[in-house]
N, CA, C and O atoms as a GROMACS GRO file, in nm:
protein
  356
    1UNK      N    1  -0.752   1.375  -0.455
    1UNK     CA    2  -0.638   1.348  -0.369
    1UNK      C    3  -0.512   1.398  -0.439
    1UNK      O    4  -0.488   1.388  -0.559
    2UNK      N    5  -0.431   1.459  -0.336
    2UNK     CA    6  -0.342   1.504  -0.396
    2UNK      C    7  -0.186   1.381  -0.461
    2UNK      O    8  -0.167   1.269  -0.415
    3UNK      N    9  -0.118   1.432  -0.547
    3UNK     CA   10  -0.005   1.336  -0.599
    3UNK      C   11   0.105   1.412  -0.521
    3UNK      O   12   0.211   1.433  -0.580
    4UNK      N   13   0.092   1.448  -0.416
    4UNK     CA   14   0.208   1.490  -0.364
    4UNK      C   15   0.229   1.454  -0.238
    4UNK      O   16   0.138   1.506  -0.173
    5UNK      N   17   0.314   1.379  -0.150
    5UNK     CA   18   0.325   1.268  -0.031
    5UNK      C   19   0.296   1.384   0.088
    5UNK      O   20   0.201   1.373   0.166
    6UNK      N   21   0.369   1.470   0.091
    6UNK     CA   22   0.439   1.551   0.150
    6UNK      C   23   0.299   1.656   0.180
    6UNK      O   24   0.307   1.731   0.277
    7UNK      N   25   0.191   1.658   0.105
    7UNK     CA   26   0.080   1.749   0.086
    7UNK      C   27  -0.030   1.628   0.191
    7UNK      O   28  -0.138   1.670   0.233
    8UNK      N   29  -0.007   1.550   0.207
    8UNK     CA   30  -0.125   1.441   0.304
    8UNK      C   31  -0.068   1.405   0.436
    8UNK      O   32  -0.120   1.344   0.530
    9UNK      N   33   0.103   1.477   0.419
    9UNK     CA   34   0.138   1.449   0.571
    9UNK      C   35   0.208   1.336   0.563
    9UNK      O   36   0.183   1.228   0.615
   10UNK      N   37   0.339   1.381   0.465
   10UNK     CA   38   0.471   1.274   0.516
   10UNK      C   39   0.518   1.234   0.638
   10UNK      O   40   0.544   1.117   0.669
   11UNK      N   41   0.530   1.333   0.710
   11UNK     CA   42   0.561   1.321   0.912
   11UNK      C   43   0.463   1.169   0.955
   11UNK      O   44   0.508   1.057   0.980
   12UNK      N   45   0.365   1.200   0.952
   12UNK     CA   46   0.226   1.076   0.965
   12UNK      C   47   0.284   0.958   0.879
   12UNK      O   48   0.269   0.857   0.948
   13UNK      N   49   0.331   0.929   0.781
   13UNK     CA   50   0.357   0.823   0.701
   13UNK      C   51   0.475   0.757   0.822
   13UNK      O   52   0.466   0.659   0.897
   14UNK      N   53   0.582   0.858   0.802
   14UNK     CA   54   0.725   0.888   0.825
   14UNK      C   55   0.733   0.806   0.992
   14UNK      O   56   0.820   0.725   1.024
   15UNK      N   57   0.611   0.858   1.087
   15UNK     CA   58   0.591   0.797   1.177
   15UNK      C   59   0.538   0.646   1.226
   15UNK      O   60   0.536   0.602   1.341
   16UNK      N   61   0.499   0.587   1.110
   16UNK     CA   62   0.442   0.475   1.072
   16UNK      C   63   0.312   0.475   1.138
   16UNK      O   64   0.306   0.375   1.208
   17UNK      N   65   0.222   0.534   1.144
   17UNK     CA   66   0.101   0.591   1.213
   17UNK      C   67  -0.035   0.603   1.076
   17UNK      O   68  -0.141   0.666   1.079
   18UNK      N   69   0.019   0.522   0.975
   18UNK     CA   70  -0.071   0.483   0.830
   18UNK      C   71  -0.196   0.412   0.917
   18UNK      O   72  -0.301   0.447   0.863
   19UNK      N   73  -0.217   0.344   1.007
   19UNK     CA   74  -0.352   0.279   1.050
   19UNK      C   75  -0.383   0.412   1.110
   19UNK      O   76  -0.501   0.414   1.072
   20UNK      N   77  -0.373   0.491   1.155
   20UNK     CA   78  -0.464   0.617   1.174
   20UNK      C   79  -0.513   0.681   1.169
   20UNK      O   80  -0.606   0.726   1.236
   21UNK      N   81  -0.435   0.722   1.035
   21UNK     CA   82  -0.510   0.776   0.915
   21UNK      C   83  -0.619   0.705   0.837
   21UNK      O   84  -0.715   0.752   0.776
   22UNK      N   85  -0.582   0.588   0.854
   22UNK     CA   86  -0.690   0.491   0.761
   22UNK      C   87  -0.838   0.536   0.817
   22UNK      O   88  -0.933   0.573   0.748
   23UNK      N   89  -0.833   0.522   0.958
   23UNK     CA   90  -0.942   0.546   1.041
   23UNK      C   91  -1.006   0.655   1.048
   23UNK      O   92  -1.125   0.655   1.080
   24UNK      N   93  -0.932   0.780   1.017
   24UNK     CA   94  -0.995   0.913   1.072
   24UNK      C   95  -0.967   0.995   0.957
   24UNK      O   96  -1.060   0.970   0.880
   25UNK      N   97  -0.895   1.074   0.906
   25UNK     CA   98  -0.862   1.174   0.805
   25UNK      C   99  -0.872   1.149   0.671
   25UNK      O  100  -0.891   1.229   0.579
   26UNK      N  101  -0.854   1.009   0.668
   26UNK     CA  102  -0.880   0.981   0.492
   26UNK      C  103  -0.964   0.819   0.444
   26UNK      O  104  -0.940   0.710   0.496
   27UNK      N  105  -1.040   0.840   0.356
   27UNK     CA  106  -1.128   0.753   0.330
   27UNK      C  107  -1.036   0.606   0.310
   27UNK      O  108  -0.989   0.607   0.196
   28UNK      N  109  -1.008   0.519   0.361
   28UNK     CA  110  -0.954   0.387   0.388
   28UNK      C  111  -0.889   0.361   0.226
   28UNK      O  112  -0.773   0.368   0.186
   29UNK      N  113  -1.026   0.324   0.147
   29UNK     CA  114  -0.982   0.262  -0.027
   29UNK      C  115  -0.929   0.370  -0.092
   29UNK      O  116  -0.846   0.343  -0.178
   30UNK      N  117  -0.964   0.533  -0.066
   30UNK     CA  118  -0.879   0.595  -0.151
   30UNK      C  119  -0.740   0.641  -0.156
   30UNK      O  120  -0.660   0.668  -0.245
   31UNK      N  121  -0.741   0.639   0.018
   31UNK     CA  122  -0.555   0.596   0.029
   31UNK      C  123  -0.504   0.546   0.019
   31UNK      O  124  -0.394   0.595  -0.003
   32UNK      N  125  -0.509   0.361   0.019
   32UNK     CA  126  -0.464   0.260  -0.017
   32UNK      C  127  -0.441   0.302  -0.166
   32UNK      O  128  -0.339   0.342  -0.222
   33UNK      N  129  -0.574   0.281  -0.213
   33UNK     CA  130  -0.530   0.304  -0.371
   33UNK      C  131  -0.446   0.373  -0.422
   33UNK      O  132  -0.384   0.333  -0.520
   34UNK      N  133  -0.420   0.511  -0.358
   34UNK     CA  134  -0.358   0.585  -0.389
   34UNK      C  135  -0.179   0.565  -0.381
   34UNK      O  136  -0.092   0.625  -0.444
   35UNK      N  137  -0.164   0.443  -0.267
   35UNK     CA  138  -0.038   0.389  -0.249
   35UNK      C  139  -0.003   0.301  -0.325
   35UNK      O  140   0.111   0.299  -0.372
   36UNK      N  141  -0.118   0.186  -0.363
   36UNK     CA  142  -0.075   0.101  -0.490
   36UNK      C  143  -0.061   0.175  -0.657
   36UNK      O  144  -0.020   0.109  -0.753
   37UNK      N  145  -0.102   0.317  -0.669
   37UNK     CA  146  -0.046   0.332  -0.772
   37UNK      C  147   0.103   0.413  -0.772
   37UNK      O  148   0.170   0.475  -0.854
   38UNK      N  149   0.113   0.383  -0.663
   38UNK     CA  150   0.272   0.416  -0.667
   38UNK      C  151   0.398   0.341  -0.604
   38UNK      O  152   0.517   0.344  -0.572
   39UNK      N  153   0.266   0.266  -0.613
   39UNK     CA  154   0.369   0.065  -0.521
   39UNK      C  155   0.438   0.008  -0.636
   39UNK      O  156   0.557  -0.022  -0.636
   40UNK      N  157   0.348  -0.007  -0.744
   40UNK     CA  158   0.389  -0.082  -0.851
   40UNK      C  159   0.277  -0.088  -0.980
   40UNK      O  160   0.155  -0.077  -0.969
   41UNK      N  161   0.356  -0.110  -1.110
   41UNK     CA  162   0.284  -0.087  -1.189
   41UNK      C  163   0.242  -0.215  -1.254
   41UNK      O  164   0.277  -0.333  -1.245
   42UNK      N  165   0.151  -0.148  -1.322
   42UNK     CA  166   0.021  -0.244  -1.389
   42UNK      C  167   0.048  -0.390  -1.431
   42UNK      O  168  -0.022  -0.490  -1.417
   43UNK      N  169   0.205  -0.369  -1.504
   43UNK     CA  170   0.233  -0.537  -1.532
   43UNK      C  171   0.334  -0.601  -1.483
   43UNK      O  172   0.368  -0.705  -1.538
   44UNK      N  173   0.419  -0.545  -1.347
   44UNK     CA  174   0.472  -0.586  -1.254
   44UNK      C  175   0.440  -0.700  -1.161
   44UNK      O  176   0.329  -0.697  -1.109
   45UNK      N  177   0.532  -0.816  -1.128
   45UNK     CA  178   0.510  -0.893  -1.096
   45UNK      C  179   0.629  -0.864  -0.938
   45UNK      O  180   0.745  -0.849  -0.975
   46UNK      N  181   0.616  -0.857  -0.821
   46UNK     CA  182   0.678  -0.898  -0.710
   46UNK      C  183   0.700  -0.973  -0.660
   46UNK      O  184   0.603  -1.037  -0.622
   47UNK      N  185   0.815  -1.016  -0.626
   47UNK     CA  186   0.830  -1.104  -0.475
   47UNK      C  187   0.774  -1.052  -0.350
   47UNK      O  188   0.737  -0.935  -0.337
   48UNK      N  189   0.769  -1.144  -0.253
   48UNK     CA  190   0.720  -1.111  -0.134
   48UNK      C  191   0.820  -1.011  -0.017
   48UNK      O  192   0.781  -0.951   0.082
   49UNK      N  193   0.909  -1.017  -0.052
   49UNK     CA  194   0.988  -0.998  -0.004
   49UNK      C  195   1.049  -0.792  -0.019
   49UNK      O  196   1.066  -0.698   0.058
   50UNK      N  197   1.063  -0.822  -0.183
   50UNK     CA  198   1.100  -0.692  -0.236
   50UNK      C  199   0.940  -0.593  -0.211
   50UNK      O  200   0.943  -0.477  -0.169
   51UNK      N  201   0.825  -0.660  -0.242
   51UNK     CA  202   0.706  -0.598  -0.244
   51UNK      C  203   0.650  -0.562  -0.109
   51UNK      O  204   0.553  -0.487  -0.119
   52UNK      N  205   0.689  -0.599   0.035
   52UNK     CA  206   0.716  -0.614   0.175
   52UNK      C  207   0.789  -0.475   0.164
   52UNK      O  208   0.720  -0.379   0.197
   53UNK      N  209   0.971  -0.438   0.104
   53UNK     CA  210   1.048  -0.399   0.150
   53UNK      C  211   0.957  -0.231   0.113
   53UNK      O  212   0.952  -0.144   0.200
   54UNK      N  213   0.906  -0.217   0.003
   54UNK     CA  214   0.863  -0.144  -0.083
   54UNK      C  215   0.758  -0.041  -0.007
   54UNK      O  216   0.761   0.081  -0.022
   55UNK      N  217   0.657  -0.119   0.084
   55UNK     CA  218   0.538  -0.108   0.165
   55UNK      C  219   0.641  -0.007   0.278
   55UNK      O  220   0.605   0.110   0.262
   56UNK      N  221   0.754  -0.014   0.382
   56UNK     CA  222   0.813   0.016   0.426
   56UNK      C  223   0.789   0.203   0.389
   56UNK      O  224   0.754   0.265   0.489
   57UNK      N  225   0.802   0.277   0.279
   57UNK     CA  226   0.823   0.355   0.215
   57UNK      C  227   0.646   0.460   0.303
   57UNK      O  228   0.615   0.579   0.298
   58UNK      N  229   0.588   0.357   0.358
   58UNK     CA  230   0.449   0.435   0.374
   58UNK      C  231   0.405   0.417   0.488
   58UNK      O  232   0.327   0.494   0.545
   59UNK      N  233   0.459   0.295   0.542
   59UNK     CA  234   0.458   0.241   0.729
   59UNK      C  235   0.552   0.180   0.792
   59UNK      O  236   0.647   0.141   0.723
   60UNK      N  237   0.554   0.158   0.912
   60UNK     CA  238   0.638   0.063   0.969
   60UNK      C  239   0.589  -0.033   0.993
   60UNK      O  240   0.653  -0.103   1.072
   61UNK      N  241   0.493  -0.075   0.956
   61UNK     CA  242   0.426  -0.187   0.989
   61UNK      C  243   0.396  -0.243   0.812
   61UNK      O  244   0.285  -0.211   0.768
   62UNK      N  245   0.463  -0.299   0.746
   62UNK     CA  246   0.434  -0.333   0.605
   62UNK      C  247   0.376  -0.442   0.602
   62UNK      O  248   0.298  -0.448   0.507
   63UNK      N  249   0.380  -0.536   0.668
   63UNK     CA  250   0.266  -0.641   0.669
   63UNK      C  251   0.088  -0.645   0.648
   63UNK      O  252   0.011  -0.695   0.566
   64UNK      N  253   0.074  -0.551   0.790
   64UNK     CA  254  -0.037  -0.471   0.817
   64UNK      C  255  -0.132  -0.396   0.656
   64UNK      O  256  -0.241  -0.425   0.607
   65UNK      N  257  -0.044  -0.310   0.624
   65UNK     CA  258  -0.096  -0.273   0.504
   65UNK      C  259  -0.079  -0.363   0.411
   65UNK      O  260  -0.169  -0.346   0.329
   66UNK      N  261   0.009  -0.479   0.370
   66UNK     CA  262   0.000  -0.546   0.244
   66UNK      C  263  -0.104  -0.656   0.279
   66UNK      O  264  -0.146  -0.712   0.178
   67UNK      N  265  -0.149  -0.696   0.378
   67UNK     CA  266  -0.291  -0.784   0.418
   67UNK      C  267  -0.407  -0.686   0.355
   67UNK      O  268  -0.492  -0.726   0.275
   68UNK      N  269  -0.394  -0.537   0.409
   68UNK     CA  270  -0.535  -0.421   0.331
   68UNK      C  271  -0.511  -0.409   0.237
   68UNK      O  272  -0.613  -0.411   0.169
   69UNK      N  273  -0.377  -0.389   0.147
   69UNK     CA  274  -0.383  -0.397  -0.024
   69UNK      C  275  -0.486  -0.523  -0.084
   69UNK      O  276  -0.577  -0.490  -0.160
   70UNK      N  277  -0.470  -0.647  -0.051
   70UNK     CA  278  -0.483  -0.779  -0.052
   70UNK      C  279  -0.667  -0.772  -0.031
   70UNK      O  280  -0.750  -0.778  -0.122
   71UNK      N  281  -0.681  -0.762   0.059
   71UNK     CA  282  -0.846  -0.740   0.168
   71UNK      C  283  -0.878  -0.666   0.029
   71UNK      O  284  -0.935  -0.699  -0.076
   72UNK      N  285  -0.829  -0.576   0.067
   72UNK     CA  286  -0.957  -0.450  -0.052
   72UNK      C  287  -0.948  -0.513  -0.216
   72UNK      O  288  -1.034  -0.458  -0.286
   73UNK      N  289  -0.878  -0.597  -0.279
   73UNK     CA  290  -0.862  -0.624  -0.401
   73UNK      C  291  -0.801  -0.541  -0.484
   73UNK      O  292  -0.840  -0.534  -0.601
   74UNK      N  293  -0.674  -0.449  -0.428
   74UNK     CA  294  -0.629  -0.380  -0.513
   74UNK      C  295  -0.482  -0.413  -0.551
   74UNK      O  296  -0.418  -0.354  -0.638
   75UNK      N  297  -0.426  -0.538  -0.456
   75UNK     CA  298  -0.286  -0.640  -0.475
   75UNK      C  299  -0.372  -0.770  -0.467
   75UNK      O  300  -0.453  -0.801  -0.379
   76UNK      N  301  -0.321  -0.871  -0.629
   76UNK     CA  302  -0.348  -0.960  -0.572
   76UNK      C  303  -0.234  -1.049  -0.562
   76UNK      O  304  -0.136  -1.023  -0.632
   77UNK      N  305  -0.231  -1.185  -0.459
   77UNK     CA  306  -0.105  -1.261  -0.467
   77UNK      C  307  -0.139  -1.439  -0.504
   77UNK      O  308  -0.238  -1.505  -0.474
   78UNK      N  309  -0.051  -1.468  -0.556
   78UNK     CA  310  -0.049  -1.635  -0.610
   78UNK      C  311  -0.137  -1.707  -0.496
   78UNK      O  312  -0.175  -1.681  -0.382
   79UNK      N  313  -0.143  -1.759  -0.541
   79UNK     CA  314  -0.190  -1.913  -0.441
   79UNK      C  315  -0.115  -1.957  -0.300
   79UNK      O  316  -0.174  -1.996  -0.199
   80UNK      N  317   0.038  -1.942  -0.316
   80UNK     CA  318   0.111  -1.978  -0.213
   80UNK      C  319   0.157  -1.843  -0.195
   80UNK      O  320   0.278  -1.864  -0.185
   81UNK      N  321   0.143  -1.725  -0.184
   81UNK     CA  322   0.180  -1.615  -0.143
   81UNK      C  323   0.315  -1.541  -0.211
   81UNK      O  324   0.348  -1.423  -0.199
   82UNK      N  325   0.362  -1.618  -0.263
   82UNK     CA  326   0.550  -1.575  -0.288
   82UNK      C  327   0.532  -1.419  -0.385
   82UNK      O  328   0.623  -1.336  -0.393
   83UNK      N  329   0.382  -1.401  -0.459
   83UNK     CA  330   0.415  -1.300  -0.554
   83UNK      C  331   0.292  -1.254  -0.579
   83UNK      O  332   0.186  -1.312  -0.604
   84UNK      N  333   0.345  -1.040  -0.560
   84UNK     CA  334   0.236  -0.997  -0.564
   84UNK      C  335   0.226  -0.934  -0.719
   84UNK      O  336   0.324  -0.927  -0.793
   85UNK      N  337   0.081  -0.885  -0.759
   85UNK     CA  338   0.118  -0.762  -0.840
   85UNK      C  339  -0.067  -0.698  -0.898
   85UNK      O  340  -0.162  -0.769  -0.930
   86UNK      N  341  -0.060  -0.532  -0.893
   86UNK     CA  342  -0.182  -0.493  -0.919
   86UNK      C  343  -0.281  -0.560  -0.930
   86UNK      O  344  -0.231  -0.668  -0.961
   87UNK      N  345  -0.439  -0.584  -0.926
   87UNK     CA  346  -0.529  -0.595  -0.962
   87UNK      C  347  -0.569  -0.547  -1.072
   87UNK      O  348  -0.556  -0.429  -1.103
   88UNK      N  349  -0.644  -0.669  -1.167
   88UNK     CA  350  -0.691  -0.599  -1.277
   88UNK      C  351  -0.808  -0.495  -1.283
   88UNK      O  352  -0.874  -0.469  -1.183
   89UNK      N  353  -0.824  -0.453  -1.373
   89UNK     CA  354  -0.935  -0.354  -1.352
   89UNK      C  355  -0.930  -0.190  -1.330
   89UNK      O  356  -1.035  -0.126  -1.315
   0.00000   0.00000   0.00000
Protein backbone atom coordinates (compact mmCIF):
# COMPACT_ATOMS: atom_id res chain seq x y z
CA UNK A 1 0.00 0.00 0.00
CA UNK A 2 1.03 3.06 -0.94
CA UNK A 3 2.24 6.08 1.83
CA UNK A 4 0.87 8.52 -0.31
CA UNK A 5 -3.04 9.77 0.37
CA UNK A 6 -3.39 11.30 -2.80
CA UNK A 7 -2.08 7.86 -4.72
CA UNK A 8 -5.46 5.73 -3.14
CA UNK A 9 -7.72 8.56 -4.05
CA UNK A 10 -7.88 11.68 -1.87
CA UNK A 11 -11.20 12.93 -3.90
CA UNK A 12 -12.87 9.44 -2.32
CA UNK A 13 -11.55 10.29 1.25
CA UNK A 14 -12.25 14.11 0.55
CA UNK A 15 -15.86 12.99 -0.30
CA UNK A 16 -16.38 11.14 2.86
CA UNK A 17 -17.27 7.98 0.82
CA UNK A 18 -14.35 5.85 3.24
CA UNK A 19 -17.32 3.07 3.79
CA UNK A 20 -17.00 2.36 0.10
CA UNK A 21 -13.99 1.83 -0.25
CA UNK A 22 -13.92 -0.34 2.75
CA UNK A 23 -16.29 -2.56 0.76
CA UNK A 24 -14.98 -2.74 -2.72
CA UNK A 25 -11.39 -1.41 -3.74
CA UNK A 26 -9.43 -2.01 -0.69
CA UNK A 27 -9.06 -4.80 1.76
CA UNK A 28 -11.12 -3.36 4.98
CA UNK A 29 -7.94 -4.09 7.86
CA UNK A 30 -5.34 -2.87 5.53
CA UNK A 31 -6.84 0.49 5.12
CA UNK A 32 -7.86 1.06 8.43
CA UNK A 33 -4.50 0.15 9.48
CA UNK A 34 -3.06 2.10 7.24
CA UNK A 35 -5.06 5.22 8.76
CA UNK A 36 -4.15 4.39 12.34
CA UNK A 37 -0.61 4.66 11.51
CA UNK A 38 -1.07 7.97 10.68
CA UNK A 39 -3.88 8.75 13.30
CA UNK A 40 -1.55 8.54 16.06
CA UNK A 41 1.43 7.22 17.44
CA UNK A 42 2.45 4.30 19.41
CA UNK A 43 2.53 6.04 22.89
CA UNK A 44 -0.10 8.59 22.40
CA UNK A 45 -2.85 8.83 24.52
CA UNK A 46 -6.27 10.81 23.09
CA UNK A 47 -9.24 12.33 24.10
CA UNK A 48 -12.37 11.51 22.57
CA UNK A 49 -12.95 14.38 21.31
CA UNK A 50 -9.49 15.57 19.69
CA UNK A 51 -9.15 11.74 18.43
CA UNK A 52 -12.98 12.17 16.79
CA UNK A 53 -11.69 15.63 15.35
CA UNK A 54 -8.55 13.83 13.86
CA UNK A 55 -10.74 10.84 12.09
CA UNK A 56 -12.44 13.89 10.18
CA UNK A 57 -9.07 14.11 8.06
CA UNK A 58 -10.28 10.60 6.23
CA UNK A 59 -14.31 10.82 6.45
CA UNK A 60 -17.18 12.64 7.21
CA UNK A 61 -18.53 10.34 9.12
CA UNK A 62 -15.72 9.97 12.09
CA UNK A 63 -17.69 8.09 14.38
CA UNK A 64 -18.39 5.35 11.87
CA UNK A 65 -14.73 4.68 11.38
CA UNK A 66 -13.56 5.17 15.06
CA UNK A 67 -16.27 2.22 16.11
CA UNK A 68 -13.98 0.05 12.95
CA UNK A 69 -10.63 1.28 14.44
CA UNK A 70 -12.09 -0.07 17.86
CA UNK A 71 -14.02 -3.45 16.14
CA UNK A 72 -10.82 -4.49 14.37
CA UNK A 73 -8.41 -3.99 17.54
CA UNK A 74 -6.25 -1.55 16.11
CA UNK A 75 -7.61 1.66 18.66
CA UNK A 76 -8.15 0.69 21.87
CA UNK A 77 -10.33 2.92 24.39
CA UNK A 78 -10.66 3.02 28.42
CA UNK A 79 -13.44 1.52 30.02
CA UNK A 80 -15.67 4.64 29.97
CA UNK A 81 -14.69 5.70 26.49
CA UNK A 82 -13.08 9.29 27.19
CA UNK A 83 -9.53 7.97 25.71
CA UNK A 84 -8.18 6.46 22.84
CA UNK A 85 -4.72 5.27 21.79
CA UNK A 86 -2.94 2.45 19.38
CA UNK A 87 -3.12 -1.12 20.08
CA UNK A 88 -0.37 -2.98 21.29
CA UNK A 89 1.29 -5.25 19.13
Amino acid sequence: MTDDVEDIGASAFGAGSLLDLLGHRYDRLELIGWIVERLIGPHDVLAEKPFTQKLFAFTTDPNTLRRALVDAGLIVRNTDGTDYRKAAG
